[in-house]
Every structure is written in C-alpha cells, then in structure tokens.
N, C-alpha and C positions, 0 to 999 in steps of 0.2 A: 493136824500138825501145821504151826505155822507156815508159811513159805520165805525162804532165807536164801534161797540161792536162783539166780537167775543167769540168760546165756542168751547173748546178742550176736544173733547170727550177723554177717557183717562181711560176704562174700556176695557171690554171683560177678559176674563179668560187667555187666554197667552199659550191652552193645548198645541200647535204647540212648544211650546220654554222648554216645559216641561223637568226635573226639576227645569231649571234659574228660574221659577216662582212657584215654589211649596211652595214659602213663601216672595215672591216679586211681585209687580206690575209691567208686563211687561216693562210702562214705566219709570219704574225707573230703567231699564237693564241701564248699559253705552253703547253709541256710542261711543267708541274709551275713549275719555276724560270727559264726561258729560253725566248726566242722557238724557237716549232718549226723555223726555219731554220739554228741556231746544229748541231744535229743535224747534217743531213748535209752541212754544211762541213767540221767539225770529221773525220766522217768520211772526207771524199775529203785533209785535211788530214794524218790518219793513214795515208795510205797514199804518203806522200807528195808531195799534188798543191799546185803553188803559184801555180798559172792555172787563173784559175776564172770562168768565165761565167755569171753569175745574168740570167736569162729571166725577165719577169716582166709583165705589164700594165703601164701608163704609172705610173697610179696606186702600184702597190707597189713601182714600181723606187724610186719618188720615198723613202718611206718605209723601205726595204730600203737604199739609199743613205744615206740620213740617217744612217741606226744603226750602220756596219760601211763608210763609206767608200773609198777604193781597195784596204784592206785593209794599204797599205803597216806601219803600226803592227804589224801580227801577221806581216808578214814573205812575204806574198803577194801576188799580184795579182790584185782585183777588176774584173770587166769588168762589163758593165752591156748589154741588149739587151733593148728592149718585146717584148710580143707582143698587140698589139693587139687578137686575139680568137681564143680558144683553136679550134685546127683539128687536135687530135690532135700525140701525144706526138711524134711523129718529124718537126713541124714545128718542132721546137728545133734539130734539124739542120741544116734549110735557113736558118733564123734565123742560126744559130750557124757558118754556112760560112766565111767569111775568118776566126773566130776559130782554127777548126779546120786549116785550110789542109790541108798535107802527111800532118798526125801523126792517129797515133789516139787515140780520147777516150773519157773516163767518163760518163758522165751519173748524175746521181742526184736521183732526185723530190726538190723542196722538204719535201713533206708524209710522209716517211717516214722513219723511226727502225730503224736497227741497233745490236745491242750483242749483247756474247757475250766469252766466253774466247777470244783470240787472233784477233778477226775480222777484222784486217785480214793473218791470213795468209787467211784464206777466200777474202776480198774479193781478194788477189793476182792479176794478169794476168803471164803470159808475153808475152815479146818476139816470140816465132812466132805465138803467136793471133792469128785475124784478126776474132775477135767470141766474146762469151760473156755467157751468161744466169743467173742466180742466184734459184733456187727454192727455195719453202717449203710446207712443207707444211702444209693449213690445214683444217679441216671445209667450209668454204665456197665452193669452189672457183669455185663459178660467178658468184660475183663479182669473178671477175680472168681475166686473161689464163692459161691452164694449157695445162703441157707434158707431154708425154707421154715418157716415157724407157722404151728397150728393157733386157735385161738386161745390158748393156752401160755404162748411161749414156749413151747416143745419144740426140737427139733424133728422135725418132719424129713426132709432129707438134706443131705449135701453136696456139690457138684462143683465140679475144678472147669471153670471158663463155659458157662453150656449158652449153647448157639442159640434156643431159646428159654433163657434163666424165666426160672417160676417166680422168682422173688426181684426186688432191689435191695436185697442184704449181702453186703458184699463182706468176706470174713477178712476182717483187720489182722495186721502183722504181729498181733498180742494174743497169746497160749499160755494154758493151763493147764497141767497136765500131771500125774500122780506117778508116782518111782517106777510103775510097770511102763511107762514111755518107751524107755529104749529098746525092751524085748516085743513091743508092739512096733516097732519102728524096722526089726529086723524081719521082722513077720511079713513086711511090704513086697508085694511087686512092683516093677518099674511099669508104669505105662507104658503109652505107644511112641509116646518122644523120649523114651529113657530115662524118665526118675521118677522117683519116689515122690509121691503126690501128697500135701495135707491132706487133702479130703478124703483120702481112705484111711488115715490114721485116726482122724476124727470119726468116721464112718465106724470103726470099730468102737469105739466108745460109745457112740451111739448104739450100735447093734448091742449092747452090755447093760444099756440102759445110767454110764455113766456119764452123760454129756447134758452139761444148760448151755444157757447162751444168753447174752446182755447183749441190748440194742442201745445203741449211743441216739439219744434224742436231738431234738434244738439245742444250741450252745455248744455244742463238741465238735472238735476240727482233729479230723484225720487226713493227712496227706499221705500217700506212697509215691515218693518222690524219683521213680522208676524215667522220668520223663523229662526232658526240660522244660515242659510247660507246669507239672507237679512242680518240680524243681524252685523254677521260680515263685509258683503261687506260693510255695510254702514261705519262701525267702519276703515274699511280698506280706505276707499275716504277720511274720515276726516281725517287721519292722513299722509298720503299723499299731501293735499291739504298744510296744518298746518307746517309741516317740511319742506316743498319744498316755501313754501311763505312766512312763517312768520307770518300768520294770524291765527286767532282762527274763527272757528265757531261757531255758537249758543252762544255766550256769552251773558248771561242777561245783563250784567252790563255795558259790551262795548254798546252794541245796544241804550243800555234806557241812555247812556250817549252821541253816534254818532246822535241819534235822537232828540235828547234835550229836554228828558224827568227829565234828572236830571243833575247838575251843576256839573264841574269837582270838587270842593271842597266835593259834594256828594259822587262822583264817591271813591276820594281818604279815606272820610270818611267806605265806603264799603269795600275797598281793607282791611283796618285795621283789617277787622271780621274775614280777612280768613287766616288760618292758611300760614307758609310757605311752598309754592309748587311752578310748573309751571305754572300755572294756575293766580298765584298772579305775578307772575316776569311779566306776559306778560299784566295783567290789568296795573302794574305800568309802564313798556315800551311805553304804549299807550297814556300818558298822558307828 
C-alpha cells in the first residue's frame, strides 16, 4: 500500500535551546532563512505525502496554524492534534490513531533536517514493508536511540541513549511504520523517566521479524537541532548550500509547485501574499 499520510511530531519543551523557547515553539526557531518546521514538511512533501498531521502543544499548534494553515494553498492537507504534555515519541501514535486509521504512516520529528543527493530515493518505503528505521552514523552515539546492524544489515538490537552504545548508528527522527502502530504504541510501558520510549516500539517489530533499516552513507546531512550548537550548524549548511548554488531549501511553495501539487499560476498567485524579500525574488526567479 502506498504511503500518503504522514505526522510531524512538532512538540517537546526545547529546555536544551533555553531561552530561544521561553516563549517560542522550538520549531518555529529559523534554520538559517525558515522556520525549522518548513524542513521536514517539505521533506515528507518530497516523497510524496499530502496528509499530514502536525502534533504539537496547545500553545504551538495555535502559532504553527497561524503560519501554514489547512495547507490547502500548497496543495496538501494540514491536520492539527495538541499534545498536551510530552510522554515520549510513540505517543504521537496513539494521539494520531483516527488520523491513521487503516494505512501506514511516516512520522518525522519537527526539529530534524534531511538533505543530500537524491534523498528522497533513500527516504523511499516499499508497499511489502511493514516498518523501517533510518540510521546515521555519528561520533556521539549515546546521545540517541542506536542500532546495531549484523553483516547482513539486520537489525541486531536496539537501545534508547546506552552508556556504552555497540554501534555509531544513531536512529534518525524519520519512521515507518504500518496501520498496527497505534495498538503497538498503546502496548508500551513508560520507562524509568516516564515515557514511552521509540526503541521498544521499534523493538517490537523487530521481535515480529518486521523491521529493516537504511544507513545514510557519505553525502547525507542529518541534523537534530535539539541544541544550539545543532541549531546553528544546521542554519550554517543551509546557507552555504543557498549562496554557493542558488537554490533554496525547504521551500513550501517551490516543492508543492516542482511536485505538481499546485499550478504555476497558483504558485505566482502565492508569491503575491508575501511581502518583499529574498525569499520572494527567488520564488519569482524559479518560474
């Protein structure tokens, strides 16, 4: 079954980036030129997805709403769902169940940036998969979720932050996961710091024998911009990338236009809304 509906979690508190968010929604920090959230829409946008469920506190749904609407303009559909008080990633799941219903779903963290030479073949799901994990490899492993791959590419095991991680494969804020998600997400216990852990939700799929996993090689930039040294590097590759080529990244309006979600008369219709900047000289350059 294709995948057509995706859900950007797009909460947690931001204590790490403290003060930027003492009256902000992490993802509405900029990356360089754009709010951090315009990233991984853009990206589940690229792979085709045009149901999309933004998770977010009361507070940032309100803000996140404001900026980017039902989405209808860019040729997609925006859903909207609080989450009241962050209890681990795989309560976006059970947040997110009547949007999910039957089908299977993407998930991709608010606060994390992909980019690379053809990533959204990387990023690809098969119609047979019934879940898949996307790893990077990083010096710091025990600051994330790390998996352990045999010489096969199997998942071997999986482990939320370990004190001495087996691998440098540190699991990226992009999931794959098939319609039994949510009743596997309800099946969780909390850990020792009170929530619902990926890596036992993932852990179960693996124990089922339905979990791969893709390794992002040379050329692919992952950030989790949980940090303001993240923060910045991210803001620092985008505008390096943008100066030196000419191109923009993340743009809603280019993508939902290169993807033919919306007609260049739409496209030119948009450019109208936005004030004069850079941002509009280079929507209108594109056409």
């Amino acid at each position: 079954m294709k995948v057509e509906k995706g859900i950007v979690l797009a909460g947690g508190s931001g204590s790490r980036l403290w003060p930027m968010t003492a009256v902000c929604n992490k993802q509405l920090l900029p990356i360089y030129d754009k709010p951090a959230i315009y990233y991984p829409i853009s990206t589940l946008m690229l792979i085709g997805i045009r149901q999309i469920l933004i998770i977010s506190s009361p507070e940032g749904i309100q803000s996140i709403e404001r900026m980017l609407g039902d989405g209808s303009q860019l040729g997609i559909e925006l859903l909207y769902a609080p989450q009241y008080e962050p209890k681990g990633l795989p309560e976006a799941f059970i947040i997110g169940e009547r949007f999910i219903g039957g089908d299977p779903v993407i998930m991709i963290l608010g606060d994390n940036f992909f980019h690379g030479h053809a990533i959204t073949e990387m990023l690809k799901v098969e119609p047979y998969e019934r879940s898949k994990i996307f790893l990077y490899p990083v010096n710091d492993p025990g600051r994330y979720g790390v998996a352990e791959l045999d010489k096969e590419g199997k998942v071997v095991s999986v482990f939320e932050k370990p004190k001495k991680p087996s691998s440098n494969l540190a699991i990226t804020g992009f999931y794959y996961f098939d319609s039994s998600v949510a009743e596997r997400a309800k099946r969780l216990s909390p850990s020792l710091r009170g929530e619902l852990e990926m890596t036992d939700l993932i852990n179960q799929y693996d124990a089922d024998k339905l979990l791969s996993a893709v390794v992002f090689g040379r050329g692919y930039v992952w950030f989790d911009i949980g940090t303001p040294q993240a923060l910045n590097n991210a803001s620092n590759y985008v505008e390096v990338i943008q100066s030196r080529q000419g191109v923009t990244i993340g743009s809603l309006e280019e993508v939902a236009w290169r993807m033919g979600f919306i007609s260049g008369e739409q496209l030119k219709y948009l450019i109208t809304s936005i004030p004069h900047c850079k941002y509009k000289n280079y929507l209108e350059s594109i056409l």
